[in-house]
DRENMAR-567256 format. One record per atom (N, C-alpha, C): x, y, z; residue in three letters. Coordinates in steps of 0.1 Angstrom, whole numbers, plus 5000, padded with zeros to 4 digits. Example, Ala and Ser with C-alpha at 12.3 -4.5 7.8 and 13.67 -1.06 7.14 Angstrom:
BEGIN
513249435078ala
512349555078ala
513249675078ala
512849785071ser
513749895071ser
512950005079ser
***
This chain:
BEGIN
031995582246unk
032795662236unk
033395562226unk
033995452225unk
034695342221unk
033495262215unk
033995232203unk
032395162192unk
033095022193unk
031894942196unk
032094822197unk
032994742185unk
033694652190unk
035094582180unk
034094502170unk
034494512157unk
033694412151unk
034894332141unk
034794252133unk
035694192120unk
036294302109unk
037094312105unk
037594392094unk
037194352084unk
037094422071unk
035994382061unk
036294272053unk
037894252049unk
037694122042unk
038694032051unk
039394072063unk
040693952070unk
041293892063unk
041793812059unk
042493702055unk
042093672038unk
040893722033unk
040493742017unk
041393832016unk
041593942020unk
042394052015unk
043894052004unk
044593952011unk
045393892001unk
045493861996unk
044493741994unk
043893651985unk
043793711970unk
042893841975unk
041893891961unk
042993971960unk
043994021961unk
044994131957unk
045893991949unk
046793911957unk
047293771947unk
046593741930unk
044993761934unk
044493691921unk
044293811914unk
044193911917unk
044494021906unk
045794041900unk
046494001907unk
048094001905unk
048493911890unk
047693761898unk
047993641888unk
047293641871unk
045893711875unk
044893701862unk
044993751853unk
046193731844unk
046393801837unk
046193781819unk
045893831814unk
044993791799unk
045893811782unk
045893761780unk
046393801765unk
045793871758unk
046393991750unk
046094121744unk
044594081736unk
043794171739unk
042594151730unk
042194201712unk
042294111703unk
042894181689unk
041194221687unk
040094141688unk
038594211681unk
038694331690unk
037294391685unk
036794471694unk
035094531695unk
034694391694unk
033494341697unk
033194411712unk
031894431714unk
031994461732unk
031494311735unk
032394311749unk
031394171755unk
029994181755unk
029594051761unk
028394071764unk
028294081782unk
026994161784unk
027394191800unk
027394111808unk
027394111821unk
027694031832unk
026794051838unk
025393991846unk
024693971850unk
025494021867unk
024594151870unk
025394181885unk
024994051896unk
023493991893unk
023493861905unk
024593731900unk
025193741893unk
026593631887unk
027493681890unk
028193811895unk
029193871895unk
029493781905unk
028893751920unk
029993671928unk
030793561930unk
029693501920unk
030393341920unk
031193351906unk
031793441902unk
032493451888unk
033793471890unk
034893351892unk
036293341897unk
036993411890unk
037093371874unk
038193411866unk
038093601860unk
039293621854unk
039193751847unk
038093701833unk
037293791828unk
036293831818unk
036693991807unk
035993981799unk
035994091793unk
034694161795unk
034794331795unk
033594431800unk
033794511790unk
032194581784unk
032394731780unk
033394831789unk
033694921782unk
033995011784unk
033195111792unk
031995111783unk
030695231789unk
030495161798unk
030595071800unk
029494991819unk
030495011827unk
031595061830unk
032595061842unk
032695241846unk
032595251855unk
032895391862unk
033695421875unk
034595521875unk
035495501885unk
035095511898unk
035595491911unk
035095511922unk
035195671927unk
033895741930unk
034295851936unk
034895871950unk
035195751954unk
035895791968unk
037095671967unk
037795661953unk
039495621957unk
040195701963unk
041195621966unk
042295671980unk
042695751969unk
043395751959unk
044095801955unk
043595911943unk
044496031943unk
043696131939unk
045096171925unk
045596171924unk
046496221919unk
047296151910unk
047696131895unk
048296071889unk
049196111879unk
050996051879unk
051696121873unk
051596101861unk
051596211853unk
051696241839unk
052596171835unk
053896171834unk
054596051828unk
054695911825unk
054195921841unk
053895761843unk
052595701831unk
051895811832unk
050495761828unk
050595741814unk
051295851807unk
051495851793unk
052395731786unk
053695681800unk
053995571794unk
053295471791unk
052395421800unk
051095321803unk
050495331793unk
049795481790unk
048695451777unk
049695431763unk
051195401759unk
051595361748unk
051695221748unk
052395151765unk
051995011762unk
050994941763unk
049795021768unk
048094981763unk
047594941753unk
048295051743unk
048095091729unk
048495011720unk
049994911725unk
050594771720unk
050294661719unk
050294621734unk
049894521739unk
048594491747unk
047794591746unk
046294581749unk
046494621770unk
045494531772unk
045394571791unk
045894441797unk
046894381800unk
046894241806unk
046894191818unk
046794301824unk
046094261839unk
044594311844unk
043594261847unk
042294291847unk
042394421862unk
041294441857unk
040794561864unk
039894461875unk
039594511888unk
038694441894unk
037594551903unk
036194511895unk
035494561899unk
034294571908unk
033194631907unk
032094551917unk
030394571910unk
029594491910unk
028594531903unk
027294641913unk
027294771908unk
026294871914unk
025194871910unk
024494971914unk
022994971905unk
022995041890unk
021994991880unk
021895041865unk
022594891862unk
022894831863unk
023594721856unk
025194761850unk
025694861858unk
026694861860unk
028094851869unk
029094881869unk
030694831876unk
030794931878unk
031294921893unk
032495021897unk
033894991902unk
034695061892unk
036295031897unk
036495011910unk
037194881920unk
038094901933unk
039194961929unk
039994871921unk
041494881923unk
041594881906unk
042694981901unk
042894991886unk
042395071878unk
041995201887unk
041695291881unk
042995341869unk
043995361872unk
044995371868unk
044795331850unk
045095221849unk
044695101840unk
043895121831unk
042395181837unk
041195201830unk
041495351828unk
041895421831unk
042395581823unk
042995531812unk
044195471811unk
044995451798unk
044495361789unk
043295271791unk
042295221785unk
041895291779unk
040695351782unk
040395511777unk
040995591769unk
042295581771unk
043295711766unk
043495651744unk
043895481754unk
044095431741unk
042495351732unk
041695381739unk
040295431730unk
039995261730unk
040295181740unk
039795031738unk
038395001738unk
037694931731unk
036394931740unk
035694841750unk
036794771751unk
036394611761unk
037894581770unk
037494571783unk
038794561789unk
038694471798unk
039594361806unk
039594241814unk
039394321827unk
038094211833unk
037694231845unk
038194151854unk
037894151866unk
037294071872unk
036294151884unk
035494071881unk
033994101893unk
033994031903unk
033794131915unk
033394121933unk
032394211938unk
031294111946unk
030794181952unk
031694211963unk
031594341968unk
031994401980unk
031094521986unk
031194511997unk
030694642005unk
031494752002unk
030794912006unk
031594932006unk
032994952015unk
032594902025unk
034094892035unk
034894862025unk
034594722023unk
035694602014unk
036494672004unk
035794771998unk
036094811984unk
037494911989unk
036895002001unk
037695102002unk
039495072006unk
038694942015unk
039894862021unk
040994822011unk
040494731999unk
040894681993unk
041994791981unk
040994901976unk
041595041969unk
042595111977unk
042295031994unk
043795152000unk
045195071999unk
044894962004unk
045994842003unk
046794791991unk
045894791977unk
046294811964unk
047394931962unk
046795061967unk
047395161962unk
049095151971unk
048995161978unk
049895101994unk
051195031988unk
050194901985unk
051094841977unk
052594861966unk
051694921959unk
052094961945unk
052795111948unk
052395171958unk
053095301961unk
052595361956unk
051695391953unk
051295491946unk
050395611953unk
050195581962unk
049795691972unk
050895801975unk
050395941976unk
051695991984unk
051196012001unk
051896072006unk
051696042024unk
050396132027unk
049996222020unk
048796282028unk
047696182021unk
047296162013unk
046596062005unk
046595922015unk
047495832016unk
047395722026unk
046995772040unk
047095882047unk
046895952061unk
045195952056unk
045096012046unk
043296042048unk
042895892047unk
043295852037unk
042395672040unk
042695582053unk
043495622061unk
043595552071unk
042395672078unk
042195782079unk
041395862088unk
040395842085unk
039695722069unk
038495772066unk
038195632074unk
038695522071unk
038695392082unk
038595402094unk
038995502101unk
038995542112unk
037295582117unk
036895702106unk
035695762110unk
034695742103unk
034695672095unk
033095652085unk
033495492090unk
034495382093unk
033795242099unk
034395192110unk
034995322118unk
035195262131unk
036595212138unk
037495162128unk
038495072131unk
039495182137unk
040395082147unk
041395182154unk
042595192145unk
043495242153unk
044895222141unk
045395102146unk
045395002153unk
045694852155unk
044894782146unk
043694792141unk
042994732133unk
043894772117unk
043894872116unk
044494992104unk
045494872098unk
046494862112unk
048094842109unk
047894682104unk
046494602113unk
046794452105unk
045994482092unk
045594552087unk
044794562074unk
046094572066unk
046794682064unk
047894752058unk
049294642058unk
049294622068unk
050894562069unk
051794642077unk
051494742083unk
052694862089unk
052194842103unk
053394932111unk
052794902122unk
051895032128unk
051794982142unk
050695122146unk
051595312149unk
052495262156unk
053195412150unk
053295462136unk
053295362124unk
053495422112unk
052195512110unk
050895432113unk
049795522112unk
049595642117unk
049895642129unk
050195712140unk
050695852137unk
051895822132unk
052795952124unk
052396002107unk
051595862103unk
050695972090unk
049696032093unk
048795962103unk
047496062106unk
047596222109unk
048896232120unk
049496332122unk
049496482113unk
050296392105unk
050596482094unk
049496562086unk
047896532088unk
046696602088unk
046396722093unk
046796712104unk
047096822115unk
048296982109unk
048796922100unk
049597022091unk
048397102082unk
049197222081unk
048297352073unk
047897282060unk
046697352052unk
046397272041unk
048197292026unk
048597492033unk
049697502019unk
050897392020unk
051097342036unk
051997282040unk
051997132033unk
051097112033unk
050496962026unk
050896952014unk
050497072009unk
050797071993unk
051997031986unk
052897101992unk
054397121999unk
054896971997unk
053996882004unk
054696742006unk
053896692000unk
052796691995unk
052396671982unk
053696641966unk
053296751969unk
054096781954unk
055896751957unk
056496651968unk
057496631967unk
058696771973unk
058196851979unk
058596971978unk
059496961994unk
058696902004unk
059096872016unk
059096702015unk
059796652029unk
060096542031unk
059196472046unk
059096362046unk
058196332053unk
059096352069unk
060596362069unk
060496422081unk
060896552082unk
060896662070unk
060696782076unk
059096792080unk
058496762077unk
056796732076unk
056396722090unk
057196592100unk
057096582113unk
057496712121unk
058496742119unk
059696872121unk
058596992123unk
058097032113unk
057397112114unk
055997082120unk
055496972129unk
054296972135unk
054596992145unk
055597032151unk
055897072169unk
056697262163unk
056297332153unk
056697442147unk
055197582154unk
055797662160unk
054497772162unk
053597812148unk
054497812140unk
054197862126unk
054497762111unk
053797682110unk
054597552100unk
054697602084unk
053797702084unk
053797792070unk
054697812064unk
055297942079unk
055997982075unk
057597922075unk
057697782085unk
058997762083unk
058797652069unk
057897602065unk
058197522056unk
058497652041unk
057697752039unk
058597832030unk
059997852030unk
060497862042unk
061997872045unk
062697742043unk
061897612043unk
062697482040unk
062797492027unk
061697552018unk
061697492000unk
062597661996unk
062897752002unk
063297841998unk
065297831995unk
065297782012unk
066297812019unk
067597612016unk
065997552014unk
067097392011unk
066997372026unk
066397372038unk
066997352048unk
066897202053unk
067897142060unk
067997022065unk
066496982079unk
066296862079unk
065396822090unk
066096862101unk
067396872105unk
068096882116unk
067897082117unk
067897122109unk
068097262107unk
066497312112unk
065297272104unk
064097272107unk
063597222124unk
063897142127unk
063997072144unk
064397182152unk
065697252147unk
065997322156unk
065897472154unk
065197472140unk
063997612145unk
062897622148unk
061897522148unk
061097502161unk
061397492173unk
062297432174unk
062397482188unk
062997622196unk
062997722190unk
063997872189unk
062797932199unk
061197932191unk
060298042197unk
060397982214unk
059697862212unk
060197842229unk
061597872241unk
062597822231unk
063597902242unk
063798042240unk
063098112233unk
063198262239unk
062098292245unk
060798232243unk
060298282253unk
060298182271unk
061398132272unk
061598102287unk
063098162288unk
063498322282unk
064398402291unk
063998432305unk
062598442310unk
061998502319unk
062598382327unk
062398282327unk
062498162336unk
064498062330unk
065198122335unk
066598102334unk
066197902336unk
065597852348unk
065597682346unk
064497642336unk
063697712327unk
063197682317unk
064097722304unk
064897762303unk
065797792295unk
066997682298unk
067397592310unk
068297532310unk
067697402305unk
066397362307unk
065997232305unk
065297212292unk
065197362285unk
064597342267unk
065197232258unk
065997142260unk
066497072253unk
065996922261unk
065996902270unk
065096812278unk
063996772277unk
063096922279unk
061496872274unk
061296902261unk
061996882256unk
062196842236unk
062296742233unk
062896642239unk
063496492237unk
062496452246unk
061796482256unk
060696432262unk
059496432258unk
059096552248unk
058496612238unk
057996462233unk
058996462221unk
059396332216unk
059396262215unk
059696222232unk
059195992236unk
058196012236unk
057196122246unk
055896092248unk
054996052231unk
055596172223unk
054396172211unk
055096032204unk
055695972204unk
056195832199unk
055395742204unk
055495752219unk
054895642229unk
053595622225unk
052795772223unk
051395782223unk
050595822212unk
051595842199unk
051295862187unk
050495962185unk
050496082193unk
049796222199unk
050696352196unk
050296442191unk
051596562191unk
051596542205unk
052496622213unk
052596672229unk
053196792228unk
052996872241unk
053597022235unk
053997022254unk
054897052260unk
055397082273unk
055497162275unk
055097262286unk
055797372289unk
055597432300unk
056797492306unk
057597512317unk
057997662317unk
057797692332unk
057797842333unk
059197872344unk
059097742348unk
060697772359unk
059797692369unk
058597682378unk
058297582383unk
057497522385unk
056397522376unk
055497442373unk
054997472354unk
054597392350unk
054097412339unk
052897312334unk
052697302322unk
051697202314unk
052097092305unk
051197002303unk
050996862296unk
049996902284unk
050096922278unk
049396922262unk
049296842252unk
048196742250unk
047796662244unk
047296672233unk
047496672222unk
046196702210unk
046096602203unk
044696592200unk
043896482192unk
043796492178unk
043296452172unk
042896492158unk
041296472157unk
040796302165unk
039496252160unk
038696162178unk
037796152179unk
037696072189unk
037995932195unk
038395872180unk
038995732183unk
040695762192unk
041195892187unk
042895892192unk
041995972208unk
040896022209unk
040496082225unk
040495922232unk
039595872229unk
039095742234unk
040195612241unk
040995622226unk
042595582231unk
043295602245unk
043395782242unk
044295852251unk
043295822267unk
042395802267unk
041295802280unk
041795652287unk
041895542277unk
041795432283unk
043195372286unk
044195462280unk
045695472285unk
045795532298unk
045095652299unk
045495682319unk
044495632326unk
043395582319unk
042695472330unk
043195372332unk
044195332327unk
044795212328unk
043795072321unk
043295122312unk
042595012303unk
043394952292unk
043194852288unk
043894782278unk
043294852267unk
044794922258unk
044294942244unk
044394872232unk
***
């Protein structure tokens, strides 16, 4: 069930190449000659920032990030417009004899916006592991992800190349619960997302409502009503203690297997759901993907995970 461990796509480059994007930075370009192209078999051994057409660059269709604020963006394309682009874009050479954006999409919109026709590169070959790796860690960085957005690129790492969330968390910098409790948050309804999307909920009414019978409908009652994470917690937990009236010691101990609730899905980075009838009940586990099955298997086997 468990795919054999291999190297993460760039290790220890990772920083490296995010540093020198950081550092390479160019003085405003006043012609507006197009360069001349870049030969994609020279792209690797080519250290420094360069200048590129405009028409030869194209964005990645599978950036982490999907979503860009209007404000922000519009302030960007005025100091574009001034001072030209001064930190290079870094890209990778595809087929047609052209680039595709990793990191800086951003950049290259307000490029565009301000109608430049040559903008500072720098070129890497990368796989696409590397690239995705590198476009999630960038964005990360910079913050610019919001939480469902970083959850899916950690889930896509997960399922298109394998890596666990211990691999995830040395890629990223966080640790393995942090992944743990974004991937989670997948598991939320798509309107619910939107919700925390758009700033509307908070990443811990977000949790709050994944142990909710109905997360729809209480998150309309958080953005309606203003209600607190403490307020949200403890109307999820409402449907369950009425329905253990029938069972008076499942009604004494609903606050027990809440907080037990709670260690476990911490411990195990797993929703858990308990429940008790008065004298016996269930253990409820839910997954999202096979790598969190595989996990959870080699935890009660007592395997090292």
């Amino acid at each position: 069930m468990s795919q054999p461990k291999r190297p993460t796509g760039l290790g220890r480059g990772l920083s490296a190449l995010l540093e020198e994007m950081g550092s390479a930075a160019l003085p405003p370009r006043t012609d507006t000659a197009a360069a001349p192209a870049v030969p994609a078999g020279d792209a690797g051994s080519s250290m420094g920032a360069q200048m590129l057409p405009m028409a030869m660059i194209s964005p990645n269709p599978k950036q982490p990030r999907r979503r860009f604020d209007e404000t922000a963006q519009a302030e960007l394309i005025a100091s574009v417009k001034r001072q030209g682009l001064l930190q290079p874009i870094l890209v990778r050479p595809v087929d047609g004899g052209r680039f595709e954006i990793v990191a800086g999409e951003r950049r290259w919109r307000a490029a565009q916006a301000a109608q430049l026709h040559d903008v500072p590169v720098l070129v890497r070959r990368l796989t696409d592991e590397e690239a995705f790796e590198v476009a999630l860690v960038e964005n990360i960085q910079r913050q610019d992800l919001n939480a469902i957005e970083e959850a899916e690129g950690y889930k896509r790492l997960i399922e298109d190349y394998g890596h666990t969330q211990e691999d995830i968390a040395r890629i990223v910098g966080k640790s393995r619960s942090h992944i743990a409790n974004l991937v989670r948050l997948l598991e939320l309804p798509d309107d619910v997302r939107e919700l925390l999307i758009d700033g509307r909920l908070t990443m811990g009414h977000a949790r709050a409502l994944l142990t909710a019978p109905d997360p729809s409908a209480l998150a309309r009652d958080v953005v309606q009503m203003g209600l607190s994470v403490r307020e949200v917690e403890a109307r999820a937990k409402k449907p369950r203690a009425a329905r253990s009236k029938v069972a008076p010691r499942a009604a004494a101990r609903s606050a027990d297997l809440e907080s037990l609730e709670g260690q476990l899905a911490e411990q195990l980075g797993l929703r858990v759901r308990l429940e008790f009838d008065g004298e016996g009940g269930k253990l409820i586990l839910f997954y999202s993907d096979l790598d969190q099955l595989d996990m959870l298997c080699q935890r009660l086997s007592g395997e090292r995970f």
